[in-house]
OpenMM code with the backbone's topology and positions (N, CA, C; nanometers):
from openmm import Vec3, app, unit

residues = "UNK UNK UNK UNK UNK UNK UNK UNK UNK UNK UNK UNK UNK UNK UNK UNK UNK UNK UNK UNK UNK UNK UNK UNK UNK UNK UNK UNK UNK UNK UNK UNK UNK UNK UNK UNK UNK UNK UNK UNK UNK UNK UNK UNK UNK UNK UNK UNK UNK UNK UNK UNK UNK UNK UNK UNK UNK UNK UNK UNK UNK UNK UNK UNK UNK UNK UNK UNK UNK UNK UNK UNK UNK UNK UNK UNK UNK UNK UNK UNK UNK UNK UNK UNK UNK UNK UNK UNK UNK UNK UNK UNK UNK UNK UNK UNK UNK UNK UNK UNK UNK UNK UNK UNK UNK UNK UNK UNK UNK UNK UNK UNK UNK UNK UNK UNK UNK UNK UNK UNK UNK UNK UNK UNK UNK UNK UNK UNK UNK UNK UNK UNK UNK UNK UNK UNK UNK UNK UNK UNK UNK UNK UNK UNK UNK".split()
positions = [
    Vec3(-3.9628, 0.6034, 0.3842),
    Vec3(-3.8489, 0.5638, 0.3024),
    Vec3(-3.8137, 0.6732, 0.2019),
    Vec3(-3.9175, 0.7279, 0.1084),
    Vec3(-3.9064, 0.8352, 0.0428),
    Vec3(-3.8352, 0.9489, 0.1123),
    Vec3(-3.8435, 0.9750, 0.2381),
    Vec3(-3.7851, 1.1100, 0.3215),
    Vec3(-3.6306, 1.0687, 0.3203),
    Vec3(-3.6204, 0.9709, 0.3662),
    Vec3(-3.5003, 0.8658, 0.3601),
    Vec3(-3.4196, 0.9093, 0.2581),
    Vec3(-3.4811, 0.8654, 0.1551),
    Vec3(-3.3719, 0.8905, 0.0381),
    Vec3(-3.3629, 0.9965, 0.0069),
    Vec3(-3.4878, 1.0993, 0.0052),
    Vec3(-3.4308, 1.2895, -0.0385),
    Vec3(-3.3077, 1.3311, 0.0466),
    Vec3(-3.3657, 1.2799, 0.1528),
    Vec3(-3.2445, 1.3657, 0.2545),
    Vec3(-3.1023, 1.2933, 0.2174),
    Vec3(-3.0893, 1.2015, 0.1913),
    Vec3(-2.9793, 1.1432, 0.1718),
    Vec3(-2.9131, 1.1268, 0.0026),
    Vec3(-2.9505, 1.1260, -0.0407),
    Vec3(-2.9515, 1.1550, -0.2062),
    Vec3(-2.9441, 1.2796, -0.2781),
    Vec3(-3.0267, 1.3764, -0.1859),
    Vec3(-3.0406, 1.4993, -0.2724),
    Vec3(-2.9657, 1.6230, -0.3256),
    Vec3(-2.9721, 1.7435, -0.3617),
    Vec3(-2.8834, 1.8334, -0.2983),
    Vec3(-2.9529, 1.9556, -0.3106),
    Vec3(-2.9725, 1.9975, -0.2068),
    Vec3(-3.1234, 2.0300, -0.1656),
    Vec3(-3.0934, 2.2756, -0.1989),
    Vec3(-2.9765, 2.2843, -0.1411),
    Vec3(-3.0229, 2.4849, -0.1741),
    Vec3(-3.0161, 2.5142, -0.3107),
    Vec3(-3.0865, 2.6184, -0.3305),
    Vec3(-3.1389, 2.5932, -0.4085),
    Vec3(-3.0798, 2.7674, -0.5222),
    Vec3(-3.0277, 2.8819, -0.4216),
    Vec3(-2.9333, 2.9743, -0.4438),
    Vec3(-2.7754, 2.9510, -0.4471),
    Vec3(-2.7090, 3.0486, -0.5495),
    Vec3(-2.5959, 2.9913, -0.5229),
    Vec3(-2.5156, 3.0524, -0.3837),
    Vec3(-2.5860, 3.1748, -0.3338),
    Vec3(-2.4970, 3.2243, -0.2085),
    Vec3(-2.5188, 3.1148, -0.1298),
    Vec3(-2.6555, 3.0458, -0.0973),
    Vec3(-2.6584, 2.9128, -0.0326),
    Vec3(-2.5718, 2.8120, -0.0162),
    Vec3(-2.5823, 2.7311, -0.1472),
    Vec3(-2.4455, 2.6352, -0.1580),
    Vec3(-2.3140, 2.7399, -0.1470),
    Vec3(-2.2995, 2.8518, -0.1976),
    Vec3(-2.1732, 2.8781, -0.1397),
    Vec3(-2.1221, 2.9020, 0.0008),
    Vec3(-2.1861, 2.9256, 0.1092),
    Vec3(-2.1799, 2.9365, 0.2444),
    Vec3(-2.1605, 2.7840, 0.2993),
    Vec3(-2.2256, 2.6688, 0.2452),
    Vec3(-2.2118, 2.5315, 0.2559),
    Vec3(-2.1077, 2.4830, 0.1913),
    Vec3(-2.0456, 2.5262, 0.0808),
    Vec3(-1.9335, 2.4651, 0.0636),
    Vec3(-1.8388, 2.5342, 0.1420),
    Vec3(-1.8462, 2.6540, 0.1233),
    Vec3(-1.7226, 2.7026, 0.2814),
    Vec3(-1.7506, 2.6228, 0.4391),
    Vec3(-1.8661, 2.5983, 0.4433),
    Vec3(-1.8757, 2.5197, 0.5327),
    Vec3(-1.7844, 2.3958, 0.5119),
    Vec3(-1.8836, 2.3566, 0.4679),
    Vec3(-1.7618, 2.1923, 0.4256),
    Vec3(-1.6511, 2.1843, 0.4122),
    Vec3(-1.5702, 2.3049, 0.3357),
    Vec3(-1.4037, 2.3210, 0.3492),
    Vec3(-1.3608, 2.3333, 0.4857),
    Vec3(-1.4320, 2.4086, 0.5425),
    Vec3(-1.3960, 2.4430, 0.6933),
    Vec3(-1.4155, 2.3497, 0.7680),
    Vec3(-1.5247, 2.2724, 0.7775),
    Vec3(-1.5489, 2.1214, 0.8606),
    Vec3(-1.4279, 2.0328, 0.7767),
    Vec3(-1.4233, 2.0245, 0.7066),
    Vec3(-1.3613, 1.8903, 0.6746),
    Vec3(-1.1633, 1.9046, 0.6888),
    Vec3(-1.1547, 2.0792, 0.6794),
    Vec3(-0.9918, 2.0843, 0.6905),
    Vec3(-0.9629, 2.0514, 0.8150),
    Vec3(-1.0677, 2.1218, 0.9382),
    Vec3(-1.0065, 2.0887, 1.0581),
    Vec3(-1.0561, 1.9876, 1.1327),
    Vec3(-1.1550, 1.8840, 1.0758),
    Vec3(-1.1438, 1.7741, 1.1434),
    Vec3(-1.0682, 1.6696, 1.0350),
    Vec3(-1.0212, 1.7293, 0.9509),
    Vec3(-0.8811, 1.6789, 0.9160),
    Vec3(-0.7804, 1.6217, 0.9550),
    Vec3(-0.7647, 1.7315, 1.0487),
    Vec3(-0.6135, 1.7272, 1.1153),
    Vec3(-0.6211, 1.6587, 1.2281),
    Vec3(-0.7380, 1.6313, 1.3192),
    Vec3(-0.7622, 1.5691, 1.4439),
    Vec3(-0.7459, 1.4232, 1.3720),
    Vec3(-0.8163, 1.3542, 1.2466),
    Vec3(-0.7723, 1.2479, 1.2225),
    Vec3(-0.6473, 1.2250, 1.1457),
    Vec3(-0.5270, 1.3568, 1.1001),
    Vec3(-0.4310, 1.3012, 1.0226),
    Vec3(-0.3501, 1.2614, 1.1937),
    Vec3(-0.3503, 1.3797, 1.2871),
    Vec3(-0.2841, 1.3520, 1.3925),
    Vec3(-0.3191, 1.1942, 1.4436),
    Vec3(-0.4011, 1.1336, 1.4422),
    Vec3(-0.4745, 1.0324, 1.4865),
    Vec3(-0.3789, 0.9110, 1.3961),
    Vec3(-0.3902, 0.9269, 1.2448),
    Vec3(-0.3352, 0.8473, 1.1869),
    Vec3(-0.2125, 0.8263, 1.1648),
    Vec3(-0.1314, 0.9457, 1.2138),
    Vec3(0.0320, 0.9523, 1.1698),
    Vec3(0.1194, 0.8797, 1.3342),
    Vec3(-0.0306, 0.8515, 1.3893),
    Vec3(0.0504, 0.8459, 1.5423),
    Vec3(-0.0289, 0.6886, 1.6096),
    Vec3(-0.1091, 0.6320, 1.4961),
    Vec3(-0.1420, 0.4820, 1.5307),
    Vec3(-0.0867, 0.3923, 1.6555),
    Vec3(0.0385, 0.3986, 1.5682),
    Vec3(0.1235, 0.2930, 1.6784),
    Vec3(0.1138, 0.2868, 1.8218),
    Vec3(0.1306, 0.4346, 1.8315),
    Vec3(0.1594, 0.5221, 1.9822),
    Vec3(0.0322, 0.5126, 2.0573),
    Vec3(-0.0766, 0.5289, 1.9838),
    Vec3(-0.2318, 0.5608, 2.0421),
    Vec3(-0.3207, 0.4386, 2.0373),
    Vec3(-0.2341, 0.3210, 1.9460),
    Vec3(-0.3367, 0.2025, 1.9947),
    Vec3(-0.3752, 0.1517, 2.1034),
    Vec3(-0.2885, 0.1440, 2.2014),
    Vec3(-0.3123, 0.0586, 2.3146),
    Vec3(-0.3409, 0.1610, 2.3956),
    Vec3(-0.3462, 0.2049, 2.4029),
    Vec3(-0.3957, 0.3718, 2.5263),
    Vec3(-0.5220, 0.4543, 2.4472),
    Vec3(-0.5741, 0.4274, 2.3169),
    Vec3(-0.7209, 0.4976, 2.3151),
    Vec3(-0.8247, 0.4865, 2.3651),
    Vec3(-0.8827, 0.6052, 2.4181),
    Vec3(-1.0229, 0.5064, 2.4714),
    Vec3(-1.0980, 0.4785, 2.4181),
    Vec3(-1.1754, 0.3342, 2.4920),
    Vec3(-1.2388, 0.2740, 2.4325),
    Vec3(-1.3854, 0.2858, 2.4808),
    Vec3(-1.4826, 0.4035, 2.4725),
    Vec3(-1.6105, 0.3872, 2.5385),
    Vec3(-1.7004, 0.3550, 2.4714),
    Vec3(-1.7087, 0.2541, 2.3772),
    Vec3(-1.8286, 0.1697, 2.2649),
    Vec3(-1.7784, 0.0206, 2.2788),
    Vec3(-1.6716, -0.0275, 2.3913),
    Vec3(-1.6620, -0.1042, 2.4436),
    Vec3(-1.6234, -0.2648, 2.3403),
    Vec3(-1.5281, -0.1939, 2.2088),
    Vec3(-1.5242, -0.2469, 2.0917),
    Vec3(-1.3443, -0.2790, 2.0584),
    Vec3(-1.2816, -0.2270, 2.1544),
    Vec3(-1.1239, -0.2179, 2.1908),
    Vec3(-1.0750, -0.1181, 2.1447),
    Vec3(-0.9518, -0.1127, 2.1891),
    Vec3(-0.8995, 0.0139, 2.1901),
    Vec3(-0.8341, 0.0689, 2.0407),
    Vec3(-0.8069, -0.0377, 1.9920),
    Vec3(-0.7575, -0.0288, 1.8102),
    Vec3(-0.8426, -0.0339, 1.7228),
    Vec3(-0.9954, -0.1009, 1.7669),
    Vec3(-1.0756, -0.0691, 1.6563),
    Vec3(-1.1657, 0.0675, 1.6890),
    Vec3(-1.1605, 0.1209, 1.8036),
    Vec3(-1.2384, 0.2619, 1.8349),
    Vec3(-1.1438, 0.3616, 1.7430),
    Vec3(-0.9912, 0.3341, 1.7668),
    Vec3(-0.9533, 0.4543, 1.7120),
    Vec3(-0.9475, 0.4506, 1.5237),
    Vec3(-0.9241, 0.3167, 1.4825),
    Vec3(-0.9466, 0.2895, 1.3189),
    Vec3(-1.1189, 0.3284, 1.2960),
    Vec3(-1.2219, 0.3392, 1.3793),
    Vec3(-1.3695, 0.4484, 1.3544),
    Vec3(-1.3208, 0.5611, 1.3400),
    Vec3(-1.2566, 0.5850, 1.4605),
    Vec3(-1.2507, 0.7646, 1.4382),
    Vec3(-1.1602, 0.8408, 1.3484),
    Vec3(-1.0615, 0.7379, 1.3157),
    Vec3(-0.9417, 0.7724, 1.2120),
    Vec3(-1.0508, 0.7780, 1.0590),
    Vec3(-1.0945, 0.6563, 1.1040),
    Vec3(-1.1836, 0.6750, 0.9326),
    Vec3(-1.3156, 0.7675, 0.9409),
    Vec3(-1.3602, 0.8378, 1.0831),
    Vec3(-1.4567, 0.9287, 1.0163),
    Vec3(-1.3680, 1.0712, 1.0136),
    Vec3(-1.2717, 1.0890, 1.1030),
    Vec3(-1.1969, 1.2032, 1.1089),
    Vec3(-1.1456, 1.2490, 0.9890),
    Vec3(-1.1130, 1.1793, 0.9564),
    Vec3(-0.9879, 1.1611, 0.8789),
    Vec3(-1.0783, 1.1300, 0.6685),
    Vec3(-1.1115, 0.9949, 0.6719),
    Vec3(-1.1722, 0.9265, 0.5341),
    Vec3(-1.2991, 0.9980, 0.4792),
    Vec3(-1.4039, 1.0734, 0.6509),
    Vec3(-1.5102, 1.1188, 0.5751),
    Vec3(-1.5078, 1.2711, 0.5870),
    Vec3(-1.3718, 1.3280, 0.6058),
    Vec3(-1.3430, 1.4736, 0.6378),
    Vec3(-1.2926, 1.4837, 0.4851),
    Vec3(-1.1827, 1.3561, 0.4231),
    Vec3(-1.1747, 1.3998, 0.2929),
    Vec3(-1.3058, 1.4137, 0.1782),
    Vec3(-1.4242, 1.3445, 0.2176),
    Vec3(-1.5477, 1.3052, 0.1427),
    Vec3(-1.6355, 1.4387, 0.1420),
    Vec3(-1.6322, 1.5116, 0.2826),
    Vec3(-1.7112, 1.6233, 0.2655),
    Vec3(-1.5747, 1.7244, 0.1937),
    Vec3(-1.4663, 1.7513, 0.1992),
    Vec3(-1.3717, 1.8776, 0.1399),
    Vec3(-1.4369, 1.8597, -0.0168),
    Vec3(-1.4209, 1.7224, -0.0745),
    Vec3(-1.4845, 1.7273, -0.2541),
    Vec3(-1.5977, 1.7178, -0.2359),
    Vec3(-1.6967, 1.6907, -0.1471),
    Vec3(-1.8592, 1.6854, -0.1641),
    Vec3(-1.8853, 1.5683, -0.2383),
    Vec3(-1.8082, 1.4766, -0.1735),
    Vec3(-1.8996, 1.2979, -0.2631),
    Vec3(-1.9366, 1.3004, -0.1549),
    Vec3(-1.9857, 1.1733, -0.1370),
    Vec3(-2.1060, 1.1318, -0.0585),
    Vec3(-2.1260, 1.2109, 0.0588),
    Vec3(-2.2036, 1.3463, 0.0402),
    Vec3(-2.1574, 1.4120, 0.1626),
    Vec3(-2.2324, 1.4020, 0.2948),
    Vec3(-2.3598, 1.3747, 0.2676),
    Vec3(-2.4965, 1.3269, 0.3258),
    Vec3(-2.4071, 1.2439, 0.4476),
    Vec3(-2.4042, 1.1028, 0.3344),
    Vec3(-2.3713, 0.9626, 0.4246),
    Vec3(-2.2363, 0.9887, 0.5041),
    Vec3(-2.1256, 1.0685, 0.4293),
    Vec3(-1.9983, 1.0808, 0.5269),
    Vec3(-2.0340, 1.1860, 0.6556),
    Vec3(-2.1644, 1.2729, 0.6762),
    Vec3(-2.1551, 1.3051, 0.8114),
    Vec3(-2.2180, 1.2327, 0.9169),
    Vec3(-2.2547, 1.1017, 0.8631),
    Vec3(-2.3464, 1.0134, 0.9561),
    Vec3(-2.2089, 0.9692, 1.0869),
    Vec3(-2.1080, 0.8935, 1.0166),
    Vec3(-2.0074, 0.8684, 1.0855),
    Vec3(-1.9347, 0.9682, 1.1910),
    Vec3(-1.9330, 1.0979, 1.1115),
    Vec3(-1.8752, 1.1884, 1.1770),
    Vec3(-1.9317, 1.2372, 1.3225),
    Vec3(-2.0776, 1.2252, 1.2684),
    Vec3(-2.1911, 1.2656, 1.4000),
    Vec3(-2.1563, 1.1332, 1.5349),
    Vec3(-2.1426, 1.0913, 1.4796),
    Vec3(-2.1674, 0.9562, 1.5744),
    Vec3(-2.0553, 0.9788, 1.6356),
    Vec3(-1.9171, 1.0114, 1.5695),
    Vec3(-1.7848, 1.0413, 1.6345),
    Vec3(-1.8198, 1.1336, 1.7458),
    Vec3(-1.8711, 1.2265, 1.6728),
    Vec3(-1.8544, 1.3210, 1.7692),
    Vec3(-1.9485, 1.3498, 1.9213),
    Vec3(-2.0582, 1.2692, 1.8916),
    Vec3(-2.1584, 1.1966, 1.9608),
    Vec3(-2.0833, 1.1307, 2.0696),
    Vec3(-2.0151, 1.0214, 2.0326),
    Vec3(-1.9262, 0.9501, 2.0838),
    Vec3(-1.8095, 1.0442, 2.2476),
    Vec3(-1.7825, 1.1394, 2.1370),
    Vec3(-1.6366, 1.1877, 2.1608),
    Vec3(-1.7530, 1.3142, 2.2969),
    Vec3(-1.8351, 1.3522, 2.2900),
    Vec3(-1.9412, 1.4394, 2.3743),
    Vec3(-1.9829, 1.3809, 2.4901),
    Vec3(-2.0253, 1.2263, 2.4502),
    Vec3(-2.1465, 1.2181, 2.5928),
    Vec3(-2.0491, 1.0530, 2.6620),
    Vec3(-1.9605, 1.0650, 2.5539),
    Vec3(-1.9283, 0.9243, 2.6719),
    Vec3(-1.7971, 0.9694, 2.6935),
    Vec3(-1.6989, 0.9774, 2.5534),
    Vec3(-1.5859, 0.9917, 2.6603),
    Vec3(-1.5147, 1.0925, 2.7288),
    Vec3(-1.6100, 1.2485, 2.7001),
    Vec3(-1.6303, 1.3359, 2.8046),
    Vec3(-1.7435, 1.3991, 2.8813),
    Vec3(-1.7884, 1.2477, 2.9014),
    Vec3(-1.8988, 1.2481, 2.9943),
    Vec3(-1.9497, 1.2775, 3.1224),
    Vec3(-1.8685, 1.3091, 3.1587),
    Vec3(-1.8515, 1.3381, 3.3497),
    Vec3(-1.7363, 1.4258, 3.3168),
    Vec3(-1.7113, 1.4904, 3.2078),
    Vec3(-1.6059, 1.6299, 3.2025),
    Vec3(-1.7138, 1.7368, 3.2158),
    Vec3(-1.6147, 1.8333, 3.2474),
    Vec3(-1.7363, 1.9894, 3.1880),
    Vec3(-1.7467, 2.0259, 3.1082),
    Vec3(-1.8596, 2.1679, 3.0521),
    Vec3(-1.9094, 2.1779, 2.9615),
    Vec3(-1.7744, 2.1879, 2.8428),
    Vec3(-1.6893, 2.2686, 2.9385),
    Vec3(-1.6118, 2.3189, 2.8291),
    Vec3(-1.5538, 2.2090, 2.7484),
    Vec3(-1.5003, 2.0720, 2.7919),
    Vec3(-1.4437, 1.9556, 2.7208),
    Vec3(-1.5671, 1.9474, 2.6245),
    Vec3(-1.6747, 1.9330, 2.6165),
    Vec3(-1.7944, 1.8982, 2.5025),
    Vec3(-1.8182, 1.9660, 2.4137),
    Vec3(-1.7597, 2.0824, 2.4280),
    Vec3(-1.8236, 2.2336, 2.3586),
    Vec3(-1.7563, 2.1748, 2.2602),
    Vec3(-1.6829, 2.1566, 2.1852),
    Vec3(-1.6085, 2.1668, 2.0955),
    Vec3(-1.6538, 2.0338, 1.9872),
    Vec3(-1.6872, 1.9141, 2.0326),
    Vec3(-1.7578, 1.8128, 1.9958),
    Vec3(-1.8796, 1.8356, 1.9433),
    Vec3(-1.9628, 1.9250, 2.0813),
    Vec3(-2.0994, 1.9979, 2.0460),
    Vec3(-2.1168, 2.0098, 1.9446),
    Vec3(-1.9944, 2.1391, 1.9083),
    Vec3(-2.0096, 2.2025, 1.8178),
    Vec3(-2.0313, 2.1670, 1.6380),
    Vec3(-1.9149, 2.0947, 1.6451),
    Vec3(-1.9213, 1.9522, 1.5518),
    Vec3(-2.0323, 1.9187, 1.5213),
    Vec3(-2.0439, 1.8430, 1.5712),
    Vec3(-2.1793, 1.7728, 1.5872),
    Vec3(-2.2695, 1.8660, 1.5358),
    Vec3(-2.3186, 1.9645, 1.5873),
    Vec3(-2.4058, 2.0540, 1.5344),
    Vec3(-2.4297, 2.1013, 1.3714),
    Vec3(-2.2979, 2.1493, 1.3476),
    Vec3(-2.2152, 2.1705, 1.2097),
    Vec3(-2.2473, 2.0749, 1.0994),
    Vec3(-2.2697, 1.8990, 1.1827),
    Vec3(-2.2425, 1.8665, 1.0778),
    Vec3(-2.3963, 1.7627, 1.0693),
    Vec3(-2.5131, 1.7790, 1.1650),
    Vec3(-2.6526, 1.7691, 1.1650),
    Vec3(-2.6772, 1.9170, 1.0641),
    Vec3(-2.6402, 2.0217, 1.0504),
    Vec3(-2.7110, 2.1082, 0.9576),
    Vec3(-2.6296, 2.0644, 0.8127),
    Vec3(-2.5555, 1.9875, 0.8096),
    Vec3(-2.4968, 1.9508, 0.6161),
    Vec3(-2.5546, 1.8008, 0.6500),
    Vec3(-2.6041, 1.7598, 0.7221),
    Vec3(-2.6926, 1.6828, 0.6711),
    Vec3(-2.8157, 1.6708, 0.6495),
    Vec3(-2.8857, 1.7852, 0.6982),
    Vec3(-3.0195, 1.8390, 0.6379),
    Vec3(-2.9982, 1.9285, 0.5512),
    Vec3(-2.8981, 1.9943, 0.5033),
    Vec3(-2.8852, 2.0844, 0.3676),
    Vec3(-2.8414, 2.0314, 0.2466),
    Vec3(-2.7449, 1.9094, 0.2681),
    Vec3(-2.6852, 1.8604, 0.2001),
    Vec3(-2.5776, 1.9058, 0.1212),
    Vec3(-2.5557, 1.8877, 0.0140),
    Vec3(-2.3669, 1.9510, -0.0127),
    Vec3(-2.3879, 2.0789, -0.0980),
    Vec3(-2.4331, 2.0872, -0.1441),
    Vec3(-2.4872, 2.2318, -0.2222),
    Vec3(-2.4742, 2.2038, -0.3666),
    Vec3(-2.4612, 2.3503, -0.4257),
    Vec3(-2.4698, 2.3240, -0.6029),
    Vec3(-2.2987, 2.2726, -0.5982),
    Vec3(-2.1972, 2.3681, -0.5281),
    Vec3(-2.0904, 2.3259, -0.5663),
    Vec3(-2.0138, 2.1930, -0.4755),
    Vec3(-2.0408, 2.1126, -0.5124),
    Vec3(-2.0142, 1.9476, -0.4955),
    Vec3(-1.9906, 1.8567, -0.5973),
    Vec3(-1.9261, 1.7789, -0.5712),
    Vec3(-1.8881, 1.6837, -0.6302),
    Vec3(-2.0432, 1.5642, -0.6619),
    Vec3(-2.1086, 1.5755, -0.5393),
    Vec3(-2.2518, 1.5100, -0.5644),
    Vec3(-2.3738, 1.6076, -0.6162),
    Vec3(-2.3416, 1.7242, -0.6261),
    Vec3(-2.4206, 1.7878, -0.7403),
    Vec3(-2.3739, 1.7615, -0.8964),
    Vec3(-2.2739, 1.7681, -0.9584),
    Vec3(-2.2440, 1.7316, -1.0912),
    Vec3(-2.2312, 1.5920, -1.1009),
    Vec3(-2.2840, 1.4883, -1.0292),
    Vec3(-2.3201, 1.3532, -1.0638),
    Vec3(-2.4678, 1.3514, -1.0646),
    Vec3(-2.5246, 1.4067, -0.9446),
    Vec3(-2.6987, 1.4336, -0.9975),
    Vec3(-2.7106, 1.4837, -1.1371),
    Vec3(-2.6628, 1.6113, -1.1434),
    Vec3(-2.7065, 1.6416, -1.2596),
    Vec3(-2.6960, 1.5662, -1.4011),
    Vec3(-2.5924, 1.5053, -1.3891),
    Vec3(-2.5190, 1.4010, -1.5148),
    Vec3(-2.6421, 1.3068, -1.5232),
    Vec3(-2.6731, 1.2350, -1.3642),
    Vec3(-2.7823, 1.1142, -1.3582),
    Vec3(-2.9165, 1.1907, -1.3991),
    Vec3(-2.9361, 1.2879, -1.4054),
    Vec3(-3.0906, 1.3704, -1.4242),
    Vec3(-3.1035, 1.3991, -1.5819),
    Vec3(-2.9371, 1.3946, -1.6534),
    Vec3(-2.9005, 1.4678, -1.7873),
    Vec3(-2.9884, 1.3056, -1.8752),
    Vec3(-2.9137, 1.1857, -1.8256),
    Vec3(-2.9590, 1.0781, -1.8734),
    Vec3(-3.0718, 1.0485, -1.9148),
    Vec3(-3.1692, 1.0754, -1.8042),
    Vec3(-3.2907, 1.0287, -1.8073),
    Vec3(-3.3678, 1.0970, -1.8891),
] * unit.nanometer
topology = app.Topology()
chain = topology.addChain("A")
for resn in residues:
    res = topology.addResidue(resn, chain)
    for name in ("N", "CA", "C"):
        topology.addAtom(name, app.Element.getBySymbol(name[0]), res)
């Protein structure tokens, strides 16, 4: 449980070139899976009844997941609040978006999900860095005590 919560609570580099390579990270993850969920959200109407659905949950509530991790936890990592917990969703998207619903595609359809995915398993073992929005609330909560 203790591992639990460091990893998820913490904000773990500990240089600032560190967190600064992670927050460019995070700008960079979060602008362009941005746009995969603003496209997603500006075009609802059109994409409800035709998204796929491979979590077998319908076709309007698969795409209101992916709109809200694309999209809700792409804005969460750009300021660094909850940045930990907003790539849990994202992983899973992209998890999602890799082994099922280009599952019997080739490599090249996955690569790009992969990649994701990858990107965003290393900001969740690094966590958001010094420059975050969840670093100057630690510190405030650490100032208290």
């Amino acid at each position: 449980m203790k591992l639990i919560k460091n990893i998820l609570f913490s904000v773990s580099p500990t240089t600032n070139i560190q967190s600064l390579a992670i927050f460019y990270m995070r700008l960079v993850l979060g602008i362009l899976m941005l746009t995969h969920g603003w496209a997603k959200l500006s075009n609802f109407g059109e994409m409800a009844m035709a998204f796929p659905d491979p979590i077998g949950l319908g076709s309007k509530v698969a795409l209101s997941l992916i709109i809200f991790a694309e999209f809700g936890c792409s804005l969460l990592l750009l300021v660094g609040l909850f940045s930990r917990w907003a790539t849990i969703p994202l992983m899973i998207g992209m998890s999602v978006a890799a082994f099922s619903a280009h599952g019997n595609d080739p490599f090249s359809a996955k690569e790009l999900p992969v990649l994701y995915l990858l990107m965003y398993v290393v900001l969740l073992i690094s966590g958001p860095g010094k420059f975050s929005l969840d670093a100057l609330i630690n510190k405030k909560r650490r100032s208290k005590r």
